[in-house]
Short mmCIF file of the C-alpha atoms (twelve columns), coordinates in Angstrom:
data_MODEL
# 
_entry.id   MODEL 
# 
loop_
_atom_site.group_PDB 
_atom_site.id 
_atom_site.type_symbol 
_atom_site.label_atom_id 
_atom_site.label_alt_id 
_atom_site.label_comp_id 
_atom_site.label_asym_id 
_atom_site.label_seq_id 
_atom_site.Cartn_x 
_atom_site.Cartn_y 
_atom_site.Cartn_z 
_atom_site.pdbx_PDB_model_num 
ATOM 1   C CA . UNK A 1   0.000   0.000  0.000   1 
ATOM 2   C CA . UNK A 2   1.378   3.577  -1.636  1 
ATOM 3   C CA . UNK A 3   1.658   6.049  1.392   1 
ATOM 4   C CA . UNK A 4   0.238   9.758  0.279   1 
ATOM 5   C CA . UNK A 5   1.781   12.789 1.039   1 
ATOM 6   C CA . UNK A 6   -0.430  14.794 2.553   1 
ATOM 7   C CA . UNK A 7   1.597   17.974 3.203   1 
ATOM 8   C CA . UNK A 8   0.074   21.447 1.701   1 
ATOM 9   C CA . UNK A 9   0.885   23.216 -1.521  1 
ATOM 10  C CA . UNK A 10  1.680   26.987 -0.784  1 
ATOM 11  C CA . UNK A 11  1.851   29.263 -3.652  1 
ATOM 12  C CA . UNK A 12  3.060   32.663 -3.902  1 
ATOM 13  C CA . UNK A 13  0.107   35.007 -5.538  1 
ATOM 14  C CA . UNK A 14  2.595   37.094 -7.156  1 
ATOM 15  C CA . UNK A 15  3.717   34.369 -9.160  1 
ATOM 16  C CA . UNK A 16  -0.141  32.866 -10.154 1 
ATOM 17  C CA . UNK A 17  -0.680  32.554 -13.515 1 
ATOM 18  C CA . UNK A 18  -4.148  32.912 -12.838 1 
ATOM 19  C CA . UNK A 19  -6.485  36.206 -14.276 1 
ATOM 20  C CA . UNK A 20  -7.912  38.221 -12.626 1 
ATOM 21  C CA . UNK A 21  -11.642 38.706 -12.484 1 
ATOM 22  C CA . UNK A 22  -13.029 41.006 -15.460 1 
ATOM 23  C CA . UNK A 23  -14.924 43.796 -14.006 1 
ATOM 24  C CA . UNK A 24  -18.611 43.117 -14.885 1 
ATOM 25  C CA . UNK A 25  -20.526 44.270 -17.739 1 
ATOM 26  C CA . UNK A 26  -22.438 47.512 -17.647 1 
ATOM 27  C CA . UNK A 27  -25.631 47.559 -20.197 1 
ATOM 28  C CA . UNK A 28  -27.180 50.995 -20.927 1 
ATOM 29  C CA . UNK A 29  -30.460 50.560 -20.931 1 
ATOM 30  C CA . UNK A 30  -33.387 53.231 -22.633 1 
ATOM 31  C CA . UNK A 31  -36.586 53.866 -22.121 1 
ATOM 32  C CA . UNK A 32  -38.511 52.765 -25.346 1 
ATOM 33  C CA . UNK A 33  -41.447 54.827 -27.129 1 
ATOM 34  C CA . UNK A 34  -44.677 56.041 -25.461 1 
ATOM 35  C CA . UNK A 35  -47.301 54.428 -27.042 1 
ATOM 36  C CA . UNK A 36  -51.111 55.387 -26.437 1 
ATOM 37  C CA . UNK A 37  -53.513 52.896 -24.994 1 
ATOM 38  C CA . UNK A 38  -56.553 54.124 -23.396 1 
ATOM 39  C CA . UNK A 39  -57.770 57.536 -21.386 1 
ATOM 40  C CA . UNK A 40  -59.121 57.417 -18.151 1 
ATOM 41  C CA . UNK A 41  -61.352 59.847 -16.098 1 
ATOM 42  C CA . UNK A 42  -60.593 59.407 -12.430 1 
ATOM 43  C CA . UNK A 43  -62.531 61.089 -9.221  1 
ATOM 44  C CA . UNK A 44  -61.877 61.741 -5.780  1 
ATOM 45  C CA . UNK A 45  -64.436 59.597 -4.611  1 
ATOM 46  C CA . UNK A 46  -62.600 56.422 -6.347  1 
ATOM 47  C CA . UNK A 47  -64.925 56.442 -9.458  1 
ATOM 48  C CA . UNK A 48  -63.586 56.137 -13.005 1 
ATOM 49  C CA . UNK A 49  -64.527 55.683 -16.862 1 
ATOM 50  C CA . UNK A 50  -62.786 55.048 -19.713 1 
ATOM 51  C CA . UNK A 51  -63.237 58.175 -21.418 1 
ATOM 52  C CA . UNK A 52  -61.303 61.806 -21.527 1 
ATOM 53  C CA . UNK A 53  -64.672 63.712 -20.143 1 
ATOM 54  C CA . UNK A 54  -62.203 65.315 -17.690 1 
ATOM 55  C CA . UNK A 55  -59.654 66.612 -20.663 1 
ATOM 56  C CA . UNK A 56  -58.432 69.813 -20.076 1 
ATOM 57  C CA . UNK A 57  -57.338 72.918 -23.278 1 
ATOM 58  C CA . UNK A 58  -54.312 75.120 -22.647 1 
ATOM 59  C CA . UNK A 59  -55.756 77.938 -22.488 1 
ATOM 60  C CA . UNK A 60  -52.605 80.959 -22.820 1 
ATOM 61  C CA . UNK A 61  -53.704 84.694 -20.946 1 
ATOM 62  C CA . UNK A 62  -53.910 87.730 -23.287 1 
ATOM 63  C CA . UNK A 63  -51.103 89.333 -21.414 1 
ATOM 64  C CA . UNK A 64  -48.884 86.472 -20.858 1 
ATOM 65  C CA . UNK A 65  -46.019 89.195 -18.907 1 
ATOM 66  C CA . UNK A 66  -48.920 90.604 -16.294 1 
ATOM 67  C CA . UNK A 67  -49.052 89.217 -12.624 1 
ATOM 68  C CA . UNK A 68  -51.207 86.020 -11.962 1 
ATOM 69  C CA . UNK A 69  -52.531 85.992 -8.141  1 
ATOM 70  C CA . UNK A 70  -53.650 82.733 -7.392  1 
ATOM 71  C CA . UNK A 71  -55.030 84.015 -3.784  1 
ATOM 72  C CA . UNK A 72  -58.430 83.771 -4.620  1 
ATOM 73  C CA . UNK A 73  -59.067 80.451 -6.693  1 
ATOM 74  C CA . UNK A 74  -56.434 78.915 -3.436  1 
ATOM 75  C CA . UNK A 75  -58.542 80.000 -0.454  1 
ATOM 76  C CA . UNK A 76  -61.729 78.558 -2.247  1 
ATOM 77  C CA . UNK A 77  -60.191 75.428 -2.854  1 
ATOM 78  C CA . UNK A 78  -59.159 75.421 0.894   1 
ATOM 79  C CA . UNK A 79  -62.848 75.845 2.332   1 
ATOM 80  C CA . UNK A 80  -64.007 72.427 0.331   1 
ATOM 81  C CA . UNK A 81  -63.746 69.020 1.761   1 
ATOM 82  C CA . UNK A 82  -61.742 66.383 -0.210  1 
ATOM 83  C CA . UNK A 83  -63.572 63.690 -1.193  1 
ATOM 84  C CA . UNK A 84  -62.891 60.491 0.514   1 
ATOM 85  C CA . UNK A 85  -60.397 58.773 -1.427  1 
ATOM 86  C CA . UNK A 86  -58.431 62.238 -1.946  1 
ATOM 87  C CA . UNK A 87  -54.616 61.132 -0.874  1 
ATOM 88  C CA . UNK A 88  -54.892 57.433 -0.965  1 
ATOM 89  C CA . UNK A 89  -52.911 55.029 -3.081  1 
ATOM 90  C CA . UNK A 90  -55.115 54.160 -6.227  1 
ATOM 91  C CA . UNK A 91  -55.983 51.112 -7.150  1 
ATOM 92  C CA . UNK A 92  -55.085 48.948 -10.163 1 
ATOM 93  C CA . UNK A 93  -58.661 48.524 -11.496 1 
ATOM 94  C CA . UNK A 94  -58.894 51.740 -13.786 1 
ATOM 95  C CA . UNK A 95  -55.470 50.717 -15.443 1 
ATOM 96  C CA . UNK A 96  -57.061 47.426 -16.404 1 
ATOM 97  C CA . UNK A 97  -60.259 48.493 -17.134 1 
ATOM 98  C CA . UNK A 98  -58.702 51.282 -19.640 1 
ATOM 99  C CA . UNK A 99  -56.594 48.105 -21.156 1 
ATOM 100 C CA . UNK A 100 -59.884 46.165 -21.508 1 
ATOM 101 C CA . UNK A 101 -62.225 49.154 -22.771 1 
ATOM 102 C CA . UNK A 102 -64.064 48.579 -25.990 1 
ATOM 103 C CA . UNK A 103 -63.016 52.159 -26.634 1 
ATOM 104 C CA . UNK A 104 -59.519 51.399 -27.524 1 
ATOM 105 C CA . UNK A 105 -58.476 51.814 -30.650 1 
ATOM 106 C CA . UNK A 106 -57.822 49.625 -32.985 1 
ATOM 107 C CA . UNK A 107 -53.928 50.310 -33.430 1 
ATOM 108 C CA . UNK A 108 -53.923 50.329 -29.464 1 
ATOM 109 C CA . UNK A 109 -54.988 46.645 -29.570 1 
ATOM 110 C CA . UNK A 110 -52.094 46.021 -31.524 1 
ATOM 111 C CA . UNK A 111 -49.938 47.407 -28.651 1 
ATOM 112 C CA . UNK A 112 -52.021 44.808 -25.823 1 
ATOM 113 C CA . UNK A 113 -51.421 42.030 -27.914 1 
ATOM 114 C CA . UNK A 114 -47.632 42.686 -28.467 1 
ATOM 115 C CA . UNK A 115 -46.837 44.174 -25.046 1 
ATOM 116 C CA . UNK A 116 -49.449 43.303 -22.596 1 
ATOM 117 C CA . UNK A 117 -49.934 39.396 -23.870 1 
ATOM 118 C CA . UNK A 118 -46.295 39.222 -23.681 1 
ATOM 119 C CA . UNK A 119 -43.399 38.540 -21.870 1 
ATOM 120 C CA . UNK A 120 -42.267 40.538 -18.899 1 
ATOM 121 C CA . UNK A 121 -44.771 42.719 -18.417 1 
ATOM 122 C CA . UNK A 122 -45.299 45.449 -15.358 1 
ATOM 123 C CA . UNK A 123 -48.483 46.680 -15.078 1 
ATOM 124 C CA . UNK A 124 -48.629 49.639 -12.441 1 
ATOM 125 C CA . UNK A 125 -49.060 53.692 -11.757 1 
ATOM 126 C CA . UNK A 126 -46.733 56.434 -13.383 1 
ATOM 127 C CA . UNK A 127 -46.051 57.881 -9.689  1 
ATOM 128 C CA . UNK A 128 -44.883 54.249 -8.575  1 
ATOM 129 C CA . UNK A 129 -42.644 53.664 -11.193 1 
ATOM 130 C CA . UNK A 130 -40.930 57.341 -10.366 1 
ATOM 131 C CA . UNK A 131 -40.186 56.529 -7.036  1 
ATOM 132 C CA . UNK A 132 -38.668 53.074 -7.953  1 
ATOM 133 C CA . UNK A 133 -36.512 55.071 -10.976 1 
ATOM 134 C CA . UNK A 134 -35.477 58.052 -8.255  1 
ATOM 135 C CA . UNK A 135 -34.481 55.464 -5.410  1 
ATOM 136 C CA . UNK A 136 -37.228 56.499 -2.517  1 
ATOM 137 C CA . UNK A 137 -38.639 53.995 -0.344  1 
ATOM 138 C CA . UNK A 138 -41.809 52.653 -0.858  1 
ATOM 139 C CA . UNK A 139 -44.292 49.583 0.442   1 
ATOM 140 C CA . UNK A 140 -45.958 47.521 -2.677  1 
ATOM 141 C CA . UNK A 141 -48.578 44.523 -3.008  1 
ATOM 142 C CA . UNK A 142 -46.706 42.581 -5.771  1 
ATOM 143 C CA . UNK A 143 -48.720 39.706 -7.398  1 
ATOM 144 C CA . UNK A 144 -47.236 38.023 -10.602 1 
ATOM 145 C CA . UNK A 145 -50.503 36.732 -12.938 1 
ATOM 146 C CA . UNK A 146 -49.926 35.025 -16.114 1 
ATOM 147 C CA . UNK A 147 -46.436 36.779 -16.627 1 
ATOM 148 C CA . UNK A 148 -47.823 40.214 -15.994 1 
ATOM 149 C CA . UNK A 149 -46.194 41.768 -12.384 1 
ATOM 150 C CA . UNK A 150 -48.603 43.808 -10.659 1 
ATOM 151 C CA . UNK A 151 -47.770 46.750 -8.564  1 
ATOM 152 C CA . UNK A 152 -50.585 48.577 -5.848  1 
ATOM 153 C CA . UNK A 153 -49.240 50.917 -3.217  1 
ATOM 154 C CA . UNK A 154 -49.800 49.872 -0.019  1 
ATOM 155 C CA . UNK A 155 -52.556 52.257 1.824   1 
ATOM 156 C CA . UNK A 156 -51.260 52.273 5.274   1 
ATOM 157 C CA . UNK A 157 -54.155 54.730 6.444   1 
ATOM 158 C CA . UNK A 158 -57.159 53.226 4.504   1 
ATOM 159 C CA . UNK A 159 -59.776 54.374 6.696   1 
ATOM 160 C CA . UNK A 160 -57.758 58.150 6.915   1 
ATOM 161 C CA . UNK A 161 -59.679 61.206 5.651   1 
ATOM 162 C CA . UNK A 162 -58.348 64.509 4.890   1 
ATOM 163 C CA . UNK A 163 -60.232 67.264 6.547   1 
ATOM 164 C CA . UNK A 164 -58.516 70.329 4.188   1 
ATOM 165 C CA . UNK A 165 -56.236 69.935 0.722   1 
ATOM 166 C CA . UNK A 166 -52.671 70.633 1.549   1 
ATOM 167 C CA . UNK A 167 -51.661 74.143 0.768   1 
ATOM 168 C CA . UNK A 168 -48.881 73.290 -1.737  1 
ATOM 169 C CA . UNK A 169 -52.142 70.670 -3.472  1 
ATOM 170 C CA . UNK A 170 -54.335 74.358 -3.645  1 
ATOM 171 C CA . UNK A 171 -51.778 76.279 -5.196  1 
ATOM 172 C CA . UNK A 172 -50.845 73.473 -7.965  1 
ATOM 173 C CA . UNK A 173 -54.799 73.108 -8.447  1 
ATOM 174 C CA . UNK A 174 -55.365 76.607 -8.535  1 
ATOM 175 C CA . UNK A 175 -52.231 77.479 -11.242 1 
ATOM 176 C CA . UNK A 176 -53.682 74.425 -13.518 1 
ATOM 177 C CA . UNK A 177 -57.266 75.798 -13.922 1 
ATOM 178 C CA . UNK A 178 -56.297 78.915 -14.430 1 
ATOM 179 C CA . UNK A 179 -54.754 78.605 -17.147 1 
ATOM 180 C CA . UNK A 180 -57.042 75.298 -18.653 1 
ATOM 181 C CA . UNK A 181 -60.362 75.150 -19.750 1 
ATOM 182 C CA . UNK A 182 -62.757 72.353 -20.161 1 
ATOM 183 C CA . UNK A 183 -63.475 73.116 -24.152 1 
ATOM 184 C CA . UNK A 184 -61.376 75.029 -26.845 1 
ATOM 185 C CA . UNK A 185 -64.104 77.832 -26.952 1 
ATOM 186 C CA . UNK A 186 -64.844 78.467 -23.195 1 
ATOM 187 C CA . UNK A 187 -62.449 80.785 -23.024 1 
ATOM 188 C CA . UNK A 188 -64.150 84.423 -21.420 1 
ATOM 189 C CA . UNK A 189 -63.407 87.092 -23.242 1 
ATOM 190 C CA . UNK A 190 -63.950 90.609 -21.958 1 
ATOM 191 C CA . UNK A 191 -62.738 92.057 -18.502 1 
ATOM 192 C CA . UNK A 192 -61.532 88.828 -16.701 1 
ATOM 193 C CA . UNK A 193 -59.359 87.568 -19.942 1 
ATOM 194 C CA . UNK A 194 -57.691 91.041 -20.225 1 
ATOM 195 C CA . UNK A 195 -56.491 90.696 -16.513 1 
ATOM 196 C CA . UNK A 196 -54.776 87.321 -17.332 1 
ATOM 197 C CA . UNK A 197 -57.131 85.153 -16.127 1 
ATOM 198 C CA . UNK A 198 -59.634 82.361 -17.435 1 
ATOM 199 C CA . UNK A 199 -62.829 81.308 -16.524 1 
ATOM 200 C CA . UNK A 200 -63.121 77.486 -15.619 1 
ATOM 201 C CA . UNK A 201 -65.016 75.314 -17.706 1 
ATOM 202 C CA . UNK A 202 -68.084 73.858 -16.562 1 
ATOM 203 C CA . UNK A 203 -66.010 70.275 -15.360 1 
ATOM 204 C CA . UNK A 204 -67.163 68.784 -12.429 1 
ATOM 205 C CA . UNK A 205 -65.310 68.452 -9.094  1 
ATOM 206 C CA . UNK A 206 -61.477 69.946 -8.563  1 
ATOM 207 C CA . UNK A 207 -60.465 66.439 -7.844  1 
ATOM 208 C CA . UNK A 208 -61.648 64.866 -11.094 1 
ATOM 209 C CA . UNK A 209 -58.784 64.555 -12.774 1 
ATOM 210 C CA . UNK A 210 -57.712 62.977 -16.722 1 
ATOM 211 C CA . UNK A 211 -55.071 60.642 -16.942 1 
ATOM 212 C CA . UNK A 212 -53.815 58.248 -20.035 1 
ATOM 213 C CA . UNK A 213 -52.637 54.798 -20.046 1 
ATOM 214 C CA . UNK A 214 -49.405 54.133 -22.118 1 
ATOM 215 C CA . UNK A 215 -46.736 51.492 -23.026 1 
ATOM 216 C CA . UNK A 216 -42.971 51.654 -22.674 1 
ATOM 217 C CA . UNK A 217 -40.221 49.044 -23.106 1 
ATOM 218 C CA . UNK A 218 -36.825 48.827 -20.972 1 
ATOM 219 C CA . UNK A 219 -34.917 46.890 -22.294 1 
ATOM 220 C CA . UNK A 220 -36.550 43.450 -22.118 1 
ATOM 221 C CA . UNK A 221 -39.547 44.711 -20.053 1 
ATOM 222 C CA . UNK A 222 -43.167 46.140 -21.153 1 
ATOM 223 C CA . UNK A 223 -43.521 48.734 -18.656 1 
ATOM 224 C CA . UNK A 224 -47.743 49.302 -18.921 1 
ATOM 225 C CA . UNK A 225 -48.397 52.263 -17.002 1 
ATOM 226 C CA . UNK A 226 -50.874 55.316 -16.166 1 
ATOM 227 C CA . UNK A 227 -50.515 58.955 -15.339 1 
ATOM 228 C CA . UNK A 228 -52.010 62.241 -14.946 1 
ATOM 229 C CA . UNK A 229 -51.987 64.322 -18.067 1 
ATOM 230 C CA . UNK A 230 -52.543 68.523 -17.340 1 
ATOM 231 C CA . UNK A 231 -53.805 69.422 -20.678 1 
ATOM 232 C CA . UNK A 232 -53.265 69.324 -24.362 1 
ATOM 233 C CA . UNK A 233 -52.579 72.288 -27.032 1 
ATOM 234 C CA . UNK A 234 -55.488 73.367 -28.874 1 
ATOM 235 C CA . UNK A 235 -53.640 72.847 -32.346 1 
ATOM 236 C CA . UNK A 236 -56.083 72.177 -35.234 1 
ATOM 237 C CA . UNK A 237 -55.207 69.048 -37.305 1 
ATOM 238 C CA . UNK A 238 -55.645 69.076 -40.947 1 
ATOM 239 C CA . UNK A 239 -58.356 66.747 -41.176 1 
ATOM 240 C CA . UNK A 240 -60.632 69.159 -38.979 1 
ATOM 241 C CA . UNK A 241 -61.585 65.951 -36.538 1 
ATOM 242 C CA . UNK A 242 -59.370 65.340 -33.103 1 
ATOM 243 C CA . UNK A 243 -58.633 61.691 -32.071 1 
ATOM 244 C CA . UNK A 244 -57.252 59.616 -29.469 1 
ATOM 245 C CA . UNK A 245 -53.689 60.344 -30.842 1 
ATOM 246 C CA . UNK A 246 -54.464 63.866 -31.483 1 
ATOM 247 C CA . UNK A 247 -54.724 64.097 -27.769 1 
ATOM 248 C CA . UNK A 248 -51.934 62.282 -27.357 1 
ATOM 249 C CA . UNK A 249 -49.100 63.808 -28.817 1 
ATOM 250 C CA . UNK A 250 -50.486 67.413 -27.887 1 
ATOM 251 C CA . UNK A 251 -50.283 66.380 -24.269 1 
ATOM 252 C CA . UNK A 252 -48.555 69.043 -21.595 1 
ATOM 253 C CA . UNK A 253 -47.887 69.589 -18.198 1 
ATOM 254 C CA . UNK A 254 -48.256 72.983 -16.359 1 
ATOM 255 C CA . UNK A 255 -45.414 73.617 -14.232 1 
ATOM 256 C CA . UNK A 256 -45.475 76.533 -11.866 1 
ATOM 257 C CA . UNK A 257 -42.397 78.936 -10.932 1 
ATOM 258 C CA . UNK A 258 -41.577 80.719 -7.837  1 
ATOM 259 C CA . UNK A 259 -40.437 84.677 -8.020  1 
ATOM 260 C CA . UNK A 260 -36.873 82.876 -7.832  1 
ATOM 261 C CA . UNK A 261 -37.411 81.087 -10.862 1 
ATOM 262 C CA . UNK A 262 -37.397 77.914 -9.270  1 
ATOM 263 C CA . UNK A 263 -39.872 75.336 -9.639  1 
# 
């Protein structure tokens, strides 16, 4: 019987002939095209329909240089109530709903089928998927269906009502309807436009808002999504009838400045 040696190999590291690890691969990755799927009408009291009834028009003062005072249109907005579900994580049914809707348009149905009924598919709110993308903390419900991940905020106050709207809510409530209007020919004319200011539309409660549900790839994910849209341009298309897509690529968002020119 051979006897083993069983005395241990040292070897010097400076002379390995080994390589040393390759850094690992960084892959850009881009955020794909928006594509248009379905609008959605959304109220404060957790209603919805699939429709744009709560579309807003851009609607541009006479004097665009004069002083806007908001003081007014904030300290009404202060004296009402929010409605109950004014504050509270929304729910995933409108998004699905909107993806569902009879109303979507044909070309949209093209998108559902190639996004949606595919692979790797999140299905979730705009304001989620900013928090994720800036790095704050946030509690989900996560359930994974049929390869689509779904994404809810957690409401860790669910029984919680607001008695007033937050100041800084007012003011960014206030500065969108002044300067949107419910229908491209509701704008006042006469003393009120001259001073810079617009007369609401005849829409429905402050909290109603309009919000679209698009489609975005990164990199091998289908990123389905909804968001609040402020308004659209009143541009006139050539063939003298608005659609979906009209709306779509005329969207905007109002963003209001400070005397410092800060945001």
């Amino acid at each position: 019987m051979n006897n083993h040696d069983l005395t241990p190999v040292l070897t010097d590291p400076s002379t390995s002939t080994s390589k040393p690890e390759s850094p690992p691969t960084t892959i850009n990755v881009t955020l794909g095209d928006c594509r248009f799927i379905s609008h959605i009408t959304t109220k404060e009291d957790g209603s919805y329909e699939c429709t744009n009834s709560a579309m807003r028009y851009f609607a541009e003062p006479i004097n665009p240089t004069s002083s806007l005072s908001l003081r007014s249109r904030v300290q009404n907005i202060l004296k009402q109530q929010p409605g109950r579900w004014f504050d509270h994580p929304k729910h995933l049914d409108p998004i699905i709903a909107g993806c569902l809707s009879p109303s979507v348009r044909s070309s949209s149905r093209v998108n559902l089928e190639e996004h949606i009924l595919g692979r790797n598919v999140v299905l979730t709110w705009r304001k989620i998927l900013t928090r994720i993308f800036v790095g704050e903390s946030i509690t989900l419900h996560v359930s994974l269906i049929d390869g689509i991940l779904y994404m809810e905020e957690e409401d860790p106050r669910p029984r919680w009502r607001a008695r007033e709207y937050a100041f800084g809510d007012a003011v960014g409530m206030a500065f969108e309807g002044a300067y949107t209007v419910t229908s491209a020919k509701s704008k006042r004319k006469g003393r009120d436009q001259a001073k810079g200011r617009i007369q609401l539309g005849g829409l429905t409660h402050i909290g109603t808002q309009w919000r679209n549900i698009v489609v975005r790839t990164l990199g091998d994910l289908n990123l389905v999504f909804c968001g609040e849209v402020d308004a659209v341009r009143d541009l006139k298309n050539n063939t003298g009838r608005e659609t979906d897509m009209d709306f779509f690529n005329r969207r905007i968002e109002l963003k209001c400045r400070n005397s410092k020119g800060g945001k």
